[in-house]
C-alpha positions in Angstrom: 0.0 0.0 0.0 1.0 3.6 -0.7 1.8 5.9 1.9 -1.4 8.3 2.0 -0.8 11.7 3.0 -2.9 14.9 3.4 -1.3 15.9 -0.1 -1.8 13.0 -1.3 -4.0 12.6 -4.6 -7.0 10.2 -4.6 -6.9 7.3 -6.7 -10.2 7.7 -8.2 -12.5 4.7 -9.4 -14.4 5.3 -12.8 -15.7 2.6 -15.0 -13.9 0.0 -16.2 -10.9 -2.0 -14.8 -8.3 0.2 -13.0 -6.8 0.7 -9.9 -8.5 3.2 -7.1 -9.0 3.5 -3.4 -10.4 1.4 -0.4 -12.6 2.1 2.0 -9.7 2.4 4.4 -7.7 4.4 1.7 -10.4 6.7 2.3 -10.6 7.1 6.0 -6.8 7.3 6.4 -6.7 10.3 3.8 -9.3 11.8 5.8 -7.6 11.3 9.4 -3.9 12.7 7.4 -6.4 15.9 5.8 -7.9 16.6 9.6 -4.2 16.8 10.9 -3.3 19.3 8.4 -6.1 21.5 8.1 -8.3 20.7 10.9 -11.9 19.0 10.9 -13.6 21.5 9.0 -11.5 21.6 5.8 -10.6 18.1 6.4 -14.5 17.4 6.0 -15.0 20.1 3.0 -11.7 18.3 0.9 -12.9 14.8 1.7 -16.6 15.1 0.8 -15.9 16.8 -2.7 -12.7 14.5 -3.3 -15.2 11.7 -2.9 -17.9 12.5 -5.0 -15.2 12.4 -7.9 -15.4 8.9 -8.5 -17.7 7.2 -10.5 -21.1 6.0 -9.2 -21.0 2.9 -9.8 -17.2 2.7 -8.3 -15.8 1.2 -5.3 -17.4 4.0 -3.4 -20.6 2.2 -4.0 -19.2 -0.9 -2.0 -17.6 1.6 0.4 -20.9 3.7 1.6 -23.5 0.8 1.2 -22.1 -2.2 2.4 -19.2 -1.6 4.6 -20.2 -0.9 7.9 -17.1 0.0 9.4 -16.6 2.6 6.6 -19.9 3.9 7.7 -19.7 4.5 10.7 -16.7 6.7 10.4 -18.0 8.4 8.0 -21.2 8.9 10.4 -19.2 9.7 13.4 -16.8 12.5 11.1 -20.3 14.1 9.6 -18.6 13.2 6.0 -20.8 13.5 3.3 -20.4 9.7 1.1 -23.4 10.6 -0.9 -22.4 13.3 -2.7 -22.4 12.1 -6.1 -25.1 9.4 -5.6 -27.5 11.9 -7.0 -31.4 10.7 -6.8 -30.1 7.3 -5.3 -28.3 8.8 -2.3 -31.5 8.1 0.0 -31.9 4.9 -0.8 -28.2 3.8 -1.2 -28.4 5.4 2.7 -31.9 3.1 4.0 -30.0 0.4 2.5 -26.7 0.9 4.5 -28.8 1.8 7.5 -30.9 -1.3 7.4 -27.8 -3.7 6.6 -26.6 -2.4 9.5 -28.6 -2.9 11.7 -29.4 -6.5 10.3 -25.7 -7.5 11.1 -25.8 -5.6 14.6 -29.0 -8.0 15.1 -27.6 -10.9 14.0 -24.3 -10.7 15.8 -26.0 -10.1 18.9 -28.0 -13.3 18.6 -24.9 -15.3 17.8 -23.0 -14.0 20.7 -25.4 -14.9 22.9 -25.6 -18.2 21.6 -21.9 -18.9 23.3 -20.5 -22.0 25.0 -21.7 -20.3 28.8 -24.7 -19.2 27.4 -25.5 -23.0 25.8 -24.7 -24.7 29.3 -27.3 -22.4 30.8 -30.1 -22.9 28.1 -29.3 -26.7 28.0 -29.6 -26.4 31.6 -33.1 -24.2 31.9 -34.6 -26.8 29.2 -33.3 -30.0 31.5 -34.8 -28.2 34.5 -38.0 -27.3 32.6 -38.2 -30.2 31.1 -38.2 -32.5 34.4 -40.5 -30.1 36.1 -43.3 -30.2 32.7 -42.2 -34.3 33.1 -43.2 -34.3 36.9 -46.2 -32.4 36.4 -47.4 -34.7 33.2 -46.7 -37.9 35.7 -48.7 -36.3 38.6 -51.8 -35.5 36.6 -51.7 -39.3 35.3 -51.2 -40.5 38.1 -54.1 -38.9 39.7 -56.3 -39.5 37.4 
């Protein structure tokens, strides 16, 4: 990888096969810009800089699906949608949504770790004997 510096020029994507940025290409320009100049011009270089590329570039991938990218982005007040024109609202829901999707989902599969198993394994044996005991004593009374 290139060293990226606040002078540094983008390596705009535009269509076809070439070379261009990453997401984290991106975010490291921006934290070398904010250095230099400070938030404020940091923020007004970055968000034009980034609406250079192409629409249907890596920036697409960048500001829809990567949530890490997003959240930077988020937490900076960058602008990714600058050059997604009537799309930008909808490119945003989807990003939004994907997000928290994946913050949904994670959080069901950590809870679903080994501790976490022993207990429910443990509440459904428990249950399980006292429906079983129950089940018996109505029979049997009967």
């Amino acid at each position: 990888m290139a060293l990226i510096d606040w002078n540094t020029v983008p390596d705009y994507d535009q269509w076809g096969v070439d070379s261009y940025w990453s997401c984290d290409n991106w975010i490291t320009w921006h934290k070398s810009l904010v250095k230099h100049f400070g938030s404020e011009i940091a923020k007004q270089l970055w968000d034009y800089a980034y609406a250079q590329s192409g629409s249907l570039s890596s920036n697409l991938d960048c500001r829809t699906f990567n949530s890490s990218f997003r959240k930077y982005v988020n937490d900076n007040q960058l602008s990714p949608y600058a050059n997604a024109g009537v799309f930008a609202p909808i490119l945003s829901t989807y990003g939004t949504a994907s997000d928290v999707l994946s913050g949904t989902l994670s959080g069901v599969s950590s809870f679903f770790t080994g501790d976490n198993v022993k207990k429910l394994i443990n509440i459904a044996l428990v249950g399980g004997i006292i429906f079983g005991g129950v089940y018996i004593y109505k029979s049997v009374k009967k």
